[in-house]
mmCIF file of the N, C-alpha and C atoms, coordinates in Angstrom:
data_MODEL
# 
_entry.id   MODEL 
# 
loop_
_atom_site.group_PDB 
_atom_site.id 
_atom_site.type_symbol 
_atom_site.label_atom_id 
_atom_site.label_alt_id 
_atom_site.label_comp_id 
_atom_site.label_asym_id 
_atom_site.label_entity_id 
_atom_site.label_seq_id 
_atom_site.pdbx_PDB_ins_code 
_atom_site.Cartn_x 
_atom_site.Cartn_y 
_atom_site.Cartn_z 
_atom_site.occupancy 
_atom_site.B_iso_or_equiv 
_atom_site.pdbx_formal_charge 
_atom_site.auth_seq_id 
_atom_site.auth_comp_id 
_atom_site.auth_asym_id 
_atom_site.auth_atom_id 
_atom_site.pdbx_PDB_model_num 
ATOM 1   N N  . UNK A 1 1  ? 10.064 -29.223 28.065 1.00 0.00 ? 1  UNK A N  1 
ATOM 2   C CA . UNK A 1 1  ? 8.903  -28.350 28.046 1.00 0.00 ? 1  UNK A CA 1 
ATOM 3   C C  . UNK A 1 1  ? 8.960  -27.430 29.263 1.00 0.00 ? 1  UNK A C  1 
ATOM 4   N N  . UNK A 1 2  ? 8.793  -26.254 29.161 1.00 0.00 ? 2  UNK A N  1 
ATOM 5   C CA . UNK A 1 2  ? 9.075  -24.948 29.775 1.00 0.00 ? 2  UNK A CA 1 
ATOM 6   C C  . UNK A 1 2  ? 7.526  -25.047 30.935 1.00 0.00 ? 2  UNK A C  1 
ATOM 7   N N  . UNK A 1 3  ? 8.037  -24.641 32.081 1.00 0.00 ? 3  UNK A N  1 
ATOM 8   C CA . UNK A 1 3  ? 6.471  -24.637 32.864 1.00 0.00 ? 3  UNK A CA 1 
ATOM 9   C C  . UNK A 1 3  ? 5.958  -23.125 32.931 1.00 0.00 ? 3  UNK A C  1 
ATOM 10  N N  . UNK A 1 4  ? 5.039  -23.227 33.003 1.00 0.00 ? 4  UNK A N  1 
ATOM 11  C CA . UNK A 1 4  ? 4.349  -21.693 32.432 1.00 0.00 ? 4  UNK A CA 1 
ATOM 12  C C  . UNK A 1 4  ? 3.223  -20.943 34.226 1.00 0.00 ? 4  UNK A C  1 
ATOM 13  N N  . UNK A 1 5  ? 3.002  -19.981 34.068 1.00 0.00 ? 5  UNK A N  1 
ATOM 14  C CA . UNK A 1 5  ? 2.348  -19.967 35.233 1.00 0.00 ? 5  UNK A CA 1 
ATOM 15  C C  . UNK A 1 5  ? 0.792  -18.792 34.942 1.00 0.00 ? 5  UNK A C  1 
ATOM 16  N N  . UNK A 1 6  ? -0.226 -19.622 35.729 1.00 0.00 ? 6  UNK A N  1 
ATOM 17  C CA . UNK A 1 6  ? -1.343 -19.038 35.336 1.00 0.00 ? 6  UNK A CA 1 
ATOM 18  C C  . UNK A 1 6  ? -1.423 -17.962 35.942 1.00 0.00 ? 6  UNK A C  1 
ATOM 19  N N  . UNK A 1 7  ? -3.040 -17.413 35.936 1.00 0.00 ? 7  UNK A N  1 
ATOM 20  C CA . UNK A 1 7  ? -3.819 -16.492 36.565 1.00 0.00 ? 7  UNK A CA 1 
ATOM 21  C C  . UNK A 1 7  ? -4.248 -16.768 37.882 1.00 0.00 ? 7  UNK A C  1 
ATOM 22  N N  . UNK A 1 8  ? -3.704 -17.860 38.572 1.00 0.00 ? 8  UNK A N  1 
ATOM 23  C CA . UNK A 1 8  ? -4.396 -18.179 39.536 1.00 0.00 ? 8  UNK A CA 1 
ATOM 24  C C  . UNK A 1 8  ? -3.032 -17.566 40.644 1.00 0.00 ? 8  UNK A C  1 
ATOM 25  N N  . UNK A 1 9  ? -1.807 -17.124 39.890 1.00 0.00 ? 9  UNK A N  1 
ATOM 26  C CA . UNK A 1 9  ? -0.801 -16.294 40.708 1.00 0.00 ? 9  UNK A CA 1 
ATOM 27  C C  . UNK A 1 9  ? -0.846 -15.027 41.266 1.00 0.00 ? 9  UNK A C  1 
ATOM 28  N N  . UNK A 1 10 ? -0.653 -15.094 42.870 1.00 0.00 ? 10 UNK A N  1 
ATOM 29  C CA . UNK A 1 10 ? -0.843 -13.789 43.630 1.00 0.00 ? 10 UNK A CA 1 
ATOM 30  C C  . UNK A 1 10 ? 0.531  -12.530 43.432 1.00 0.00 ? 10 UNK A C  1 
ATOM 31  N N  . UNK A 1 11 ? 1.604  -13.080 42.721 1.00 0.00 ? 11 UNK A N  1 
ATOM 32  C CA . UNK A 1 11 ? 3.010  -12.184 42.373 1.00 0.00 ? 11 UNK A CA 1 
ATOM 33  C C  . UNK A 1 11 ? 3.108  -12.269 44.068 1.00 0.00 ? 11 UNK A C  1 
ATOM 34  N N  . UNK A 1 12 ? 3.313  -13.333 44.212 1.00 0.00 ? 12 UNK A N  1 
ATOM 35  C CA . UNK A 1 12 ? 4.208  -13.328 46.145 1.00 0.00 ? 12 UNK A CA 1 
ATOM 36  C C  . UNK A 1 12 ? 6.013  -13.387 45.742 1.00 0.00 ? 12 UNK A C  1 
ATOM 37  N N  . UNK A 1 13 ? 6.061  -13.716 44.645 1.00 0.00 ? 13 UNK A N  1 
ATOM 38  C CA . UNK A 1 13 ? 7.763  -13.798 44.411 1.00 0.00 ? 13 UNK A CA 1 
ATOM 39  C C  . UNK A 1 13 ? 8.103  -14.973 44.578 1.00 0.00 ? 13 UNK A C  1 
ATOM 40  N N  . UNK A 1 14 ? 7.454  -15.916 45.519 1.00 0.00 ? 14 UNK A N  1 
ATOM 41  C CA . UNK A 1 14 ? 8.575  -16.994 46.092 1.00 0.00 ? 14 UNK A CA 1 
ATOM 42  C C  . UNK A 1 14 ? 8.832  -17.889 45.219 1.00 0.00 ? 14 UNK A C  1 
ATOM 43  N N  . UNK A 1 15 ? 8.593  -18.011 44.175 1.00 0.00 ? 15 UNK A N  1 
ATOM 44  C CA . UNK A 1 15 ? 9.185  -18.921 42.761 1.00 0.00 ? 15 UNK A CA 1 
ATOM 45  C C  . UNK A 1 15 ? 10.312 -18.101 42.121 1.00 0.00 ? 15 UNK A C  1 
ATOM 46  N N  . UNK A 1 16 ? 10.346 -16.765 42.279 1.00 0.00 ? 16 UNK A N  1 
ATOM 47  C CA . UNK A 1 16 ? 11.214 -16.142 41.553 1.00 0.00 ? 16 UNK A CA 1 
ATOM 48  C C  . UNK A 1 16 ? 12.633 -16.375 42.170 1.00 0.00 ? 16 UNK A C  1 
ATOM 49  N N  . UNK A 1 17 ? 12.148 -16.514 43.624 1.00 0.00 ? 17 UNK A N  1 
ATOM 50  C CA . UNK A 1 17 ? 13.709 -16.343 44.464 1.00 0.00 ? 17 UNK A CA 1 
ATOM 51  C C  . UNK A 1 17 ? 14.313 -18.186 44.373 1.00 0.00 ? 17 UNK A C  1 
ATOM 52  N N  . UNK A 1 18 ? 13.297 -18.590 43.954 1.00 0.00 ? 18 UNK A N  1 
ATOM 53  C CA . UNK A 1 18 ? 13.924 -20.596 43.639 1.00 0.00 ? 18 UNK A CA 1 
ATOM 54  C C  . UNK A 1 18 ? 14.250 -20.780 42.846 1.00 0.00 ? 18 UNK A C  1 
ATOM 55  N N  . UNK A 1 19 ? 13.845 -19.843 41.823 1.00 0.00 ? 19 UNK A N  1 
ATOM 56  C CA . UNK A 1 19 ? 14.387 -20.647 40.291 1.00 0.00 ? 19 UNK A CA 1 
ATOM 57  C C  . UNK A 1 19 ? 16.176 -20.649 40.487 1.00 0.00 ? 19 UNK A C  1 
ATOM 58  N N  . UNK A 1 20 ? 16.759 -21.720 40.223 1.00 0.00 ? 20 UNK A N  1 
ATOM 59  C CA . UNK A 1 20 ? 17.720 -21.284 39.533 1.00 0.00 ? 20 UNK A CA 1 
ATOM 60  C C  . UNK A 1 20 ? 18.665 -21.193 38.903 1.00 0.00 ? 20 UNK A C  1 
ATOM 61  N N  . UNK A 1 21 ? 17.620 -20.662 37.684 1.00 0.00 ? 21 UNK A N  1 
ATOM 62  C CA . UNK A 1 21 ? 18.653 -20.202 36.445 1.00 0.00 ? 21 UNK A CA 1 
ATOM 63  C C  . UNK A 1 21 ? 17.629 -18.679 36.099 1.00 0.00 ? 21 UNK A C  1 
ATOM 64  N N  . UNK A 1 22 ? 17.221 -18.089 37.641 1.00 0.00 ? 22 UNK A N  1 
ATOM 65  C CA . UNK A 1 22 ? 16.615 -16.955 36.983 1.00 0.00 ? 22 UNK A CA 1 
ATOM 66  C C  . UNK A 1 22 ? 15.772 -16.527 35.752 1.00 0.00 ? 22 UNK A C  1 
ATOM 67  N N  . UNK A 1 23 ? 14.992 -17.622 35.305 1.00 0.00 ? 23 UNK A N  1 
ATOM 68  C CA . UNK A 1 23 ? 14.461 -17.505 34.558 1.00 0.00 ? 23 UNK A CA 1 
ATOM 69  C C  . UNK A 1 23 ? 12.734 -17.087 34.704 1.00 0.00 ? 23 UNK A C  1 
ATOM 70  N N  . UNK A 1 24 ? 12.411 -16.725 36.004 1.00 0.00 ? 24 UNK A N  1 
ATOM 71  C CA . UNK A 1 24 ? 11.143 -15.956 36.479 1.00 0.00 ? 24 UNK A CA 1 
ATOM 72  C C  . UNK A 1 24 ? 11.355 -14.728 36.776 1.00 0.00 ? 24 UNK A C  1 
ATOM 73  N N  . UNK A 1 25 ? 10.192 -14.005 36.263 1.00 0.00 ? 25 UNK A N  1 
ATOM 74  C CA . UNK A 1 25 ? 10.098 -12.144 36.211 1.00 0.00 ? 25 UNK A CA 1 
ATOM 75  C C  . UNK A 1 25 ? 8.848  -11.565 36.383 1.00 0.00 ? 25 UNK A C  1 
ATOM 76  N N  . UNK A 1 26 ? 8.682  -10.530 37.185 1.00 0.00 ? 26 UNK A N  1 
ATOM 77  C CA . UNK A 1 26 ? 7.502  -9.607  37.278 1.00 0.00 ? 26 UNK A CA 1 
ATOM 78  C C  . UNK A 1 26 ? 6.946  -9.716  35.886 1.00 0.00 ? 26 UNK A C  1 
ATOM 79  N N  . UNK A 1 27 ? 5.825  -10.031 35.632 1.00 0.00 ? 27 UNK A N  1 
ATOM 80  C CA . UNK A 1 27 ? 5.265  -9.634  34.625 1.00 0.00 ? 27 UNK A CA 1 
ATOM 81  C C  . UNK A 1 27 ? 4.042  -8.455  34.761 1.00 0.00 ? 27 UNK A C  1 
ATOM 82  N N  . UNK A 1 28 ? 3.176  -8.235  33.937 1.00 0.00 ? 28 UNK A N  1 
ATOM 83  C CA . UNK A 1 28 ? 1.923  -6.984  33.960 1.00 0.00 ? 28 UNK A CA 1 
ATOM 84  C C  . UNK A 1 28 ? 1.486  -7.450  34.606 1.00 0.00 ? 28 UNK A C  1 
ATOM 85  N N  . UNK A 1 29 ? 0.710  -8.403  34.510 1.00 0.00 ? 29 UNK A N  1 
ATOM 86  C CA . UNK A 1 29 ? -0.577 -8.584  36.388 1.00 0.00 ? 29 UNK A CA 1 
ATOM 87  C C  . UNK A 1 29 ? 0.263  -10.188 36.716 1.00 0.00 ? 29 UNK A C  1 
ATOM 88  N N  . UNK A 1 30 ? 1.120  -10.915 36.618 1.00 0.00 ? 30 UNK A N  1 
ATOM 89  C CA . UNK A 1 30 ? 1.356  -11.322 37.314 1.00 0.00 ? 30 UNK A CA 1 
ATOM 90  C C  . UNK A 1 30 ? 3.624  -12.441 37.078 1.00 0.00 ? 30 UNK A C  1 
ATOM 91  N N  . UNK A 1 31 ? 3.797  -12.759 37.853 1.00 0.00 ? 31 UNK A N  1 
ATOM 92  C CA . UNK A 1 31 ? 5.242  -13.629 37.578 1.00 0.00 ? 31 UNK A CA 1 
ATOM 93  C C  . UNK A 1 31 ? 4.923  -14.319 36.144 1.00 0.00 ? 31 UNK A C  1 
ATOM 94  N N  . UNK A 1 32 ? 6.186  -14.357 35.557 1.00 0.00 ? 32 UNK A N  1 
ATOM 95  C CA . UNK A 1 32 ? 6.377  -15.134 34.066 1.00 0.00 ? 32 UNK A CA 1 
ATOM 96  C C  . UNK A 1 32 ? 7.577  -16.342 33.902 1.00 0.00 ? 32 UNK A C  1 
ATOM 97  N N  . UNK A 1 33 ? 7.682  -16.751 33.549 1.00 0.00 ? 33 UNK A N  1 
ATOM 98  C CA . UNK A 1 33 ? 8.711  -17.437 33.030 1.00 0.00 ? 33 UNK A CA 1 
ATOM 99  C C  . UNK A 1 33 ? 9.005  -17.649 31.489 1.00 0.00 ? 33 UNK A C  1 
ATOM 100 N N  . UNK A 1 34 ? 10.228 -17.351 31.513 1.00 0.00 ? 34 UNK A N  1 
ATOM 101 C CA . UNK A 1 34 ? 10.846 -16.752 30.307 1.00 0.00 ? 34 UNK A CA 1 
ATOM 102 C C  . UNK A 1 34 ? 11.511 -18.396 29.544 1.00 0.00 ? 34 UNK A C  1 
ATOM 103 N N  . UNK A 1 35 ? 10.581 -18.736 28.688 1.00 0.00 ? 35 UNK A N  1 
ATOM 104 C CA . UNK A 1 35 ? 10.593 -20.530 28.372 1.00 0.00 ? 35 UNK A CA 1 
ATOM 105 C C  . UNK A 1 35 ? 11.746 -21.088 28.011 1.00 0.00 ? 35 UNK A C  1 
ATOM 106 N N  . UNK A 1 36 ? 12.657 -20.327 27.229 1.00 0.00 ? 36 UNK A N  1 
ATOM 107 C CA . UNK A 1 36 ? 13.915 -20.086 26.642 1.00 0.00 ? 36 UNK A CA 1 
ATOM 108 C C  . UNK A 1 36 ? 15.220 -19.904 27.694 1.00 0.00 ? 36 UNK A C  1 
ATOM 109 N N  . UNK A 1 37 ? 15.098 -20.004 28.761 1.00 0.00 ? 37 UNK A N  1 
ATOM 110 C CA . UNK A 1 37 ? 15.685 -20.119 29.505 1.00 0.00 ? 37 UNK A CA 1 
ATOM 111 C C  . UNK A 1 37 ? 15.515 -21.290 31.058 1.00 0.00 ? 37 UNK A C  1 
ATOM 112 N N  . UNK A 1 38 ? 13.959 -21.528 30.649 1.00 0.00 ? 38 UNK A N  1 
ATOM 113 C CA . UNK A 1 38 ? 13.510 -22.358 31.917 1.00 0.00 ? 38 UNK A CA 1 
ATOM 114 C C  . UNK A 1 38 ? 14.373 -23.653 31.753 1.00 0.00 ? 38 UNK A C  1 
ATOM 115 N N  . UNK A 1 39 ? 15.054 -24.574 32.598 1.00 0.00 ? 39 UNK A N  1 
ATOM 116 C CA . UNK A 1 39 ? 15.936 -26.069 32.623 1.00 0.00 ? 39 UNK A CA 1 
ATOM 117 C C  . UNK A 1 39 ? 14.382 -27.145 33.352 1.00 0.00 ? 39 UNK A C  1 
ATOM 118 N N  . UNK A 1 40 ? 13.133 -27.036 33.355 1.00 0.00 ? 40 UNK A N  1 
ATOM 119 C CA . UNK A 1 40 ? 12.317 -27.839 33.430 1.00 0.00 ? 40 UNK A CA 1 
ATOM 120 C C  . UNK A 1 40 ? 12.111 -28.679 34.858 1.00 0.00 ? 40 UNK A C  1 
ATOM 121 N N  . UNK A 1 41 ? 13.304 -28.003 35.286 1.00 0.00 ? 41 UNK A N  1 
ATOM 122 C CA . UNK A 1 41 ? 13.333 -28.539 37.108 1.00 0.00 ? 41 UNK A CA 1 
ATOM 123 C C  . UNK A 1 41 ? 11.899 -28.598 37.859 1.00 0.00 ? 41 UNK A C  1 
ATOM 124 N N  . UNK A 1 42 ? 10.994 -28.144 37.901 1.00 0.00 ? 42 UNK A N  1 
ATOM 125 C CA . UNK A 1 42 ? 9.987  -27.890 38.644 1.00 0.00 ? 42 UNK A CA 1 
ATOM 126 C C  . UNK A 1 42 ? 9.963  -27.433 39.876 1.00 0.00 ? 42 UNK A C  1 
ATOM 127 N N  . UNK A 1 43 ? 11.052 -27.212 40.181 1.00 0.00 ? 43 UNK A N  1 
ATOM 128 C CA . UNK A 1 43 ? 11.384 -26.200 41.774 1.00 0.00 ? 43 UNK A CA 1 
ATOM 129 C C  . UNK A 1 43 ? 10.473 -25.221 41.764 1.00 0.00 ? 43 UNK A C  1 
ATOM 130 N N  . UNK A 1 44 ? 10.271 -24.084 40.760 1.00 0.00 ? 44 UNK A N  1 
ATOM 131 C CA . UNK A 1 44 ? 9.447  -23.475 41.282 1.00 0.00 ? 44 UNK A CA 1 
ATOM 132 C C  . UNK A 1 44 ? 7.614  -23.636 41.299 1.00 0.00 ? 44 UNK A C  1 
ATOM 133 N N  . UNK A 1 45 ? 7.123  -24.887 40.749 1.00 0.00 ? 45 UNK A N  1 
ATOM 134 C CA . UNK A 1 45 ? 5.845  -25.591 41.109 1.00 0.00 ? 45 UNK A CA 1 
ATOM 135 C C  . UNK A 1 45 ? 5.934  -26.218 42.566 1.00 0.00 ? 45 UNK A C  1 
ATOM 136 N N  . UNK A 1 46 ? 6.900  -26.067 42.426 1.00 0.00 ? 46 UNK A N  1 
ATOM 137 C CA . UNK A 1 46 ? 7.385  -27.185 44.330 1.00 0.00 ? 46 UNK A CA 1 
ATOM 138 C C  . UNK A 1 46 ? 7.001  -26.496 45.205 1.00 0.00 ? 46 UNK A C  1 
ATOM 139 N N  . UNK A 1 47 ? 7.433  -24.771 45.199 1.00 0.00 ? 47 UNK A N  1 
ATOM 140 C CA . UNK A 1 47 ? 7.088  -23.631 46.036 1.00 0.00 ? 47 UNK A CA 1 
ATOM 141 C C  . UNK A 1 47 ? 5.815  -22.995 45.932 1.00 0.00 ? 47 UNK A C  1 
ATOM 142 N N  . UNK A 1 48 ? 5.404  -23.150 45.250 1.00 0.00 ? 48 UNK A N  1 
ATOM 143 C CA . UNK A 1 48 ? 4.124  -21.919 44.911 1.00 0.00 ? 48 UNK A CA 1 
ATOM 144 C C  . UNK A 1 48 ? 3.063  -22.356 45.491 1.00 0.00 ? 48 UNK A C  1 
ATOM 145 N N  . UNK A 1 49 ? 2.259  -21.602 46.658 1.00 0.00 ? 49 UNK A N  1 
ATOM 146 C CA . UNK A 1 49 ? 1.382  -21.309 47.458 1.00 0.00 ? 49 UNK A CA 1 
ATOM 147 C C  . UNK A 1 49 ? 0.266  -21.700 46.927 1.00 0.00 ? 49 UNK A C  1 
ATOM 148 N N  . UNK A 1 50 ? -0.123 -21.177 45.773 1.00 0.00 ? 50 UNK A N  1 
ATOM 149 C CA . UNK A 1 50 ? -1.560 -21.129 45.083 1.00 0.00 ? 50 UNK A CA 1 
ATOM 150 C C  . UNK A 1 50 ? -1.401 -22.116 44.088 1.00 0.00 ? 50 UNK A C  1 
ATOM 151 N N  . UNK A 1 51 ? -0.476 -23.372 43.513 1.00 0.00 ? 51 UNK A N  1 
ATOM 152 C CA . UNK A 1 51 ? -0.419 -24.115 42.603 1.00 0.00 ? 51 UNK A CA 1 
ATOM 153 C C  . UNK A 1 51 ? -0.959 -23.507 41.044 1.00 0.00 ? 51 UNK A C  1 
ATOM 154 N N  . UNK A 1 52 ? 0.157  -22.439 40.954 1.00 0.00 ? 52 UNK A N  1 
ATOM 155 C CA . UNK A 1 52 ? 0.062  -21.553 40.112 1.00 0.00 ? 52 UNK A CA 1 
ATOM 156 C C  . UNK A 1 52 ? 0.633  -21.777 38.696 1.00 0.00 ? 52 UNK A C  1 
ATOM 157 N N  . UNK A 1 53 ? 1.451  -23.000 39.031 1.00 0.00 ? 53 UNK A N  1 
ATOM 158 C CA . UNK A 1 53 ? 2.502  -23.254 38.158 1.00 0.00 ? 53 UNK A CA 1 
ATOM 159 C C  . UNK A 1 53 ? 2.358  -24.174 37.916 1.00 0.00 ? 53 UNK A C  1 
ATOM 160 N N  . UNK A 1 54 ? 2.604  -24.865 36.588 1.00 0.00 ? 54 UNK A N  1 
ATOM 161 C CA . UNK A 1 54 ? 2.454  -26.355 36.035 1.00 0.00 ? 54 UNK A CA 1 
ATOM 162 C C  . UNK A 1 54 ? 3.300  -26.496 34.746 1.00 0.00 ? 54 UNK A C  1 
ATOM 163 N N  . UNK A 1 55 ? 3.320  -27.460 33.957 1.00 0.00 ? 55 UNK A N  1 
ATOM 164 C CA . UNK A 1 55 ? 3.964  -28.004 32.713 1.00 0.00 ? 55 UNK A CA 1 
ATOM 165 C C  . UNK A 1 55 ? 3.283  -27.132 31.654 1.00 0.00 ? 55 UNK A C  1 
ATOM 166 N N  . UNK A 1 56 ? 3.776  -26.675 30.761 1.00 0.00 ? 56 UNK A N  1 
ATOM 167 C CA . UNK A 1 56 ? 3.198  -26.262 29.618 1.00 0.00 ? 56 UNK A CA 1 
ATOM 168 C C  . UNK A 1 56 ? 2.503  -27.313 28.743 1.00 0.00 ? 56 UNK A C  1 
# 
């Protein structure tokens, strides 16, 4: 299961630069993760400032 990231994200990047298999991207108002590519690691819930990120 792909981890998904809410509204409660400021787009600081620093999940984008952990993932990796590059599977986080600028989205319209805020970072995405692209599910189809996520490996379920949780590295980038590990980093994120605002606990922005969780399990789908």
């Amino acid at each position: 299961m792909a981890y998904v990231i809410s509204d409660e994200c400021v787009s600081c990047g620093t999940c984008e630069s952990e993932c990796p298999v590059e599977a986080i991207s600028q989205g319209d108002e805020h970072y995405e993760i692209n599910a189809d590519v996520c490996v379920d690691c949780g590295t980038c819930a590990g980093v994120c400032p605002t606990e922005a990120i969780h399990e789908a």
